[in-house]
C-alpha positions as protocol buffer text, in pm:
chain_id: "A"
residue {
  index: 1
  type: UNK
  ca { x: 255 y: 1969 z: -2493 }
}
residue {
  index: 2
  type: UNK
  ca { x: 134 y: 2074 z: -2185 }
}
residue {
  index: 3
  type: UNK
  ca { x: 168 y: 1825 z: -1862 }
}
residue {
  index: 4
  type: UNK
  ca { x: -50 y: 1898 z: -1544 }
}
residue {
  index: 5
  type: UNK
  ca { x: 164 y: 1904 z: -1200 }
}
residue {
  index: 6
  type: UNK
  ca { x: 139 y: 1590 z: -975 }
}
residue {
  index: 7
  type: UNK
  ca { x: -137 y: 1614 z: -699 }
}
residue {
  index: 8
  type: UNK
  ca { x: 27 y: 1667 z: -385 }
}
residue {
  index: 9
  type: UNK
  ca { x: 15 y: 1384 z: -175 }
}
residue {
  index: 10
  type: UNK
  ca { x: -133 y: 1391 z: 162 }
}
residue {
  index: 11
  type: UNK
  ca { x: 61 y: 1341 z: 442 }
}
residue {
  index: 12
  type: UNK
  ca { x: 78 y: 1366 z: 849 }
}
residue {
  index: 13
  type: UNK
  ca { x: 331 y: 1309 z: 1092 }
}
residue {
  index: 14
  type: UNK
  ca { x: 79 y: 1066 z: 1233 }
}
residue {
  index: 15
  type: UNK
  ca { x: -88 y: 905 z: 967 }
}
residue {
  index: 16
  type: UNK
  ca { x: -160 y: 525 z: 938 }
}
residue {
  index: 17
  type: UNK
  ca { x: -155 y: 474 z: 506 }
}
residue {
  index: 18
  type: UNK
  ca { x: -243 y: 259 z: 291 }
}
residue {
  index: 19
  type: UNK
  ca { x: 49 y: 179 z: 50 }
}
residue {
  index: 20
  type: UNK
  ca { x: 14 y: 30 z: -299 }
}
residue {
  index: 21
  type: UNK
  ca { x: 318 y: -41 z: -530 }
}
residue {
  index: 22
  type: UNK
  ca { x: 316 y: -197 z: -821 }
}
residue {
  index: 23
  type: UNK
  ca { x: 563 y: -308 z: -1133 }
}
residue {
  index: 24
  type: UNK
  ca { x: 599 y: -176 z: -1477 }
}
residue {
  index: 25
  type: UNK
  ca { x: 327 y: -450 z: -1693 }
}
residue {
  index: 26
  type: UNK
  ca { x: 571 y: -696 z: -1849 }
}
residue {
  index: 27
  type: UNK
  ca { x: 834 y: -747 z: -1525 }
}
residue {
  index: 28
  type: UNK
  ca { x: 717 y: -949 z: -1208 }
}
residue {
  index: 29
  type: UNK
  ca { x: 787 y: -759 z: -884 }
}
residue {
  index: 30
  type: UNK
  ca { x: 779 y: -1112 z: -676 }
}
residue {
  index: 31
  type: UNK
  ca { x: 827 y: -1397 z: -895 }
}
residue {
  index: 32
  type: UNK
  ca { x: 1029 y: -1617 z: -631 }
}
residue {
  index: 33
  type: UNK
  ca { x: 961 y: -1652 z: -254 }
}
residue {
  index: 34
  type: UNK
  ca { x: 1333 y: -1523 z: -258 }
}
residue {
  index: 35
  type: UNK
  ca { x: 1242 y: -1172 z: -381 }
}
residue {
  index: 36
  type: UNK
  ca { x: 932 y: -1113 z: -144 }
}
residue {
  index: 37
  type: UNK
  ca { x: 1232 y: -1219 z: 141 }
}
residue {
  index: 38
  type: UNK
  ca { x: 1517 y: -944 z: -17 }
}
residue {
  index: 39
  type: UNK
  ca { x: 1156 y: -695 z: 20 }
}
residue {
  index: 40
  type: UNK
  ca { x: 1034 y: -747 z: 327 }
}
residue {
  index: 41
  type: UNK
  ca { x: 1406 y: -776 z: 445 }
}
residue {
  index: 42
  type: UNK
  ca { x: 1549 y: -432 z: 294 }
}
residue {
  index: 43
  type: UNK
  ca { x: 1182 y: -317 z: 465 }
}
residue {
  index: 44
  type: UNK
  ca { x: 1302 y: -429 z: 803 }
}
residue {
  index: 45
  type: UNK
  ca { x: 1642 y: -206 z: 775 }
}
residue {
  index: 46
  type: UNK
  ca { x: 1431 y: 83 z: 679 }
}
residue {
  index: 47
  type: UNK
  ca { x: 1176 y: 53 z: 989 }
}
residue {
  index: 48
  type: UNK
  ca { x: 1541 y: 53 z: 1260 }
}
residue {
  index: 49
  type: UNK
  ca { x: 1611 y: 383 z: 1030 }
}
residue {
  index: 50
  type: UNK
  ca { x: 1278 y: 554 z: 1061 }
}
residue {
  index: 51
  type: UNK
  ca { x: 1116 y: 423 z: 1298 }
}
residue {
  index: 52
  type: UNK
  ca { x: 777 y: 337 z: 1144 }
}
residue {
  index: 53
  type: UNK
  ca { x: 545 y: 17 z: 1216 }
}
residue {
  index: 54
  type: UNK
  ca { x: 378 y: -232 z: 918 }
}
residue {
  index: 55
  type: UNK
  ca { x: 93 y: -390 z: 1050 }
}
residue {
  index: 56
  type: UNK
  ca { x: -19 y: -585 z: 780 }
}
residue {
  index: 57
  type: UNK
  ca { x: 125 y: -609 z: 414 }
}
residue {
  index: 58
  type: UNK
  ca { x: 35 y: -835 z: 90 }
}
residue {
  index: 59
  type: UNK
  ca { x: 289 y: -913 z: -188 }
}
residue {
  index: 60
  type: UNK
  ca { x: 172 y: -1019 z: -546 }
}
residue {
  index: 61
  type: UNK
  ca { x: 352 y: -1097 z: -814 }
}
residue {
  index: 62
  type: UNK
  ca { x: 312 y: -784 z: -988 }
}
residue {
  index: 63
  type: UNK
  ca { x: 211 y: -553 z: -674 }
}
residue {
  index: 64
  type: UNK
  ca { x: 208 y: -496 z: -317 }
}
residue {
  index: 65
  type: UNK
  ca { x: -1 y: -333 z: -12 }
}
residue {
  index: 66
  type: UNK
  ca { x: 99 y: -238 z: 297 }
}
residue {
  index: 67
  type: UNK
  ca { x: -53 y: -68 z: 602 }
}
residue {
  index: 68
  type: UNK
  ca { x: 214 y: 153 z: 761 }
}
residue {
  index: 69
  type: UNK
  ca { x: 209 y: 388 z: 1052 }
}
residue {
  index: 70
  type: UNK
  ca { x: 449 y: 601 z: 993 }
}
residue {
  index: 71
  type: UNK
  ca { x: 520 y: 681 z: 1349 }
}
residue {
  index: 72
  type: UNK
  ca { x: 652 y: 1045 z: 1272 }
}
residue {
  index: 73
  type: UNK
  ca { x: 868 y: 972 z: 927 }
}
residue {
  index: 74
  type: UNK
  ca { x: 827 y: 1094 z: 612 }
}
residue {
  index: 75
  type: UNK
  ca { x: 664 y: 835 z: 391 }
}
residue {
  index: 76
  type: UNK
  ca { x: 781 y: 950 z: 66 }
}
residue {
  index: 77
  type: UNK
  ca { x: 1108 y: 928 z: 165 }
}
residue {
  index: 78
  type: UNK
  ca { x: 1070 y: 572 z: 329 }
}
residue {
  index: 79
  type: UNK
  ca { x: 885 y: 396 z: 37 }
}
residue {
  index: 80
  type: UNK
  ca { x: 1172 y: 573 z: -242 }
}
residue {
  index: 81
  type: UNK
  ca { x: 1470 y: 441 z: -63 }
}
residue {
  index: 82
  type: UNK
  ca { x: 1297 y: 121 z: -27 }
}
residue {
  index: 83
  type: UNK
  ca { x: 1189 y: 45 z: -397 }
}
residue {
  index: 84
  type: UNK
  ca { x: 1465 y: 234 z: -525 }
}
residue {
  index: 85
  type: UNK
  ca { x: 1700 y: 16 z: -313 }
}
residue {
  index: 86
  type: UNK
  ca { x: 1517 y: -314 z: -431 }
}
residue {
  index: 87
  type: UNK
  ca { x: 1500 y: -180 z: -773 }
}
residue {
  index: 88
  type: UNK
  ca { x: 1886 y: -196 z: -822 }
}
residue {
  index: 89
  type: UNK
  ca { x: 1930 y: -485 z: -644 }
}
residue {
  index: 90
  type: UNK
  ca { x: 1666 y: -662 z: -850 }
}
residue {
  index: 91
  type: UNK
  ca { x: 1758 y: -497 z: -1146 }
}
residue {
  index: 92
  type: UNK
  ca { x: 2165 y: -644 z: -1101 }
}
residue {
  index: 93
  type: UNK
  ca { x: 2006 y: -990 z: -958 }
}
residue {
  index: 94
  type: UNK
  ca { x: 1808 y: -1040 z: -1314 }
}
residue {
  index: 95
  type: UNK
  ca { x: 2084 y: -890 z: -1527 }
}
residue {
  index: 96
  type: UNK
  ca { x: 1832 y: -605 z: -1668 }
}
residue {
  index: 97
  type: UNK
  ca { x: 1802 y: -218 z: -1717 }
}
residue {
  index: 98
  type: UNK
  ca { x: 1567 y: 39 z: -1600 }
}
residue {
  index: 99
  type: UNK
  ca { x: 1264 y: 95 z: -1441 }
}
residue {
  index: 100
  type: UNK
  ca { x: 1095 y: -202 z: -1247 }
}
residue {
  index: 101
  type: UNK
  ca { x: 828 y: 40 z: -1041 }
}
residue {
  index: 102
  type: UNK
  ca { x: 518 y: 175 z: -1224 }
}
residue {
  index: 103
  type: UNK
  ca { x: 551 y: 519 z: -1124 }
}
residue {
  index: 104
  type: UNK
  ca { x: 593 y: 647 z: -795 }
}
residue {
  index: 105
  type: UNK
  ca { x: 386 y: 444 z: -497 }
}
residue {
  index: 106
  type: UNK
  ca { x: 13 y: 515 z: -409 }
}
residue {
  index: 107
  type: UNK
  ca { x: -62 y: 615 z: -52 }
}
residue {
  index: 108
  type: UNK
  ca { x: -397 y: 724 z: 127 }
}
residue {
  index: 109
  type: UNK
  ca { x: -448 y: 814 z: 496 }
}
residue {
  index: 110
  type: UNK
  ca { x: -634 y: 539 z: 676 }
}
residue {
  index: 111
  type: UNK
  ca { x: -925 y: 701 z: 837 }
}
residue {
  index: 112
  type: UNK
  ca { x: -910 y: 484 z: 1217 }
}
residue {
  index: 113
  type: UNK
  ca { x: -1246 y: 645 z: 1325 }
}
């Protein structure tokens, strides 16, 4: 079997993206108000880290968008610490195993102009 490589994903130090997450089909990402909280909390210890600014964000039950500048940080690293970090905690919350992401998060480059 023969698997293609990932395509790269763009990136600048001074990008505003568009970020899209979303859960594996059969597990709810934000069933309670409570988890959407825990998200956007574990978010705000992650922007005093890095340093980047959300301007606008959207959570769903099974996905989520956000429009982040990432004010000079790596996005890639941001948005793995941040569902991985949710991930366990949700994971240990609901007494279950494995993945809760489906794959890694989508990003594109707003275009401002």
């Amino acid at each position: 079997m023969f698997l293609l490589p990932r395509v790269r994903r763009q990136k600048s130090e001074d990008a505003i993206y568009h970020v899209m997450i979303r859960s594996i089909t059969e597990v709810p990402l934000f069933e309670k108000h409570e988890d959407k909280i825990r998200y956007l909390n574990k978010m705000r210890e992650y922007q005093k880290q890095y340093g980047f600014k959300v301007y606008a964000y959207c959570l769903m039950t099974n996905h989520g968008h956000f429009i982040i500048d990432s004010n000079g940080a790596d996005i890639s690293k941001i948005m793995q610490g941040q569902n991985l970090s949710y991930a366990i905690n949700f994971n240990k919350i609901n007494k279950r195993r494995g993945p809760l992401f489906q794959d890694r998060f989508k990003s594109k480059i707003v275009d401002t102009q």
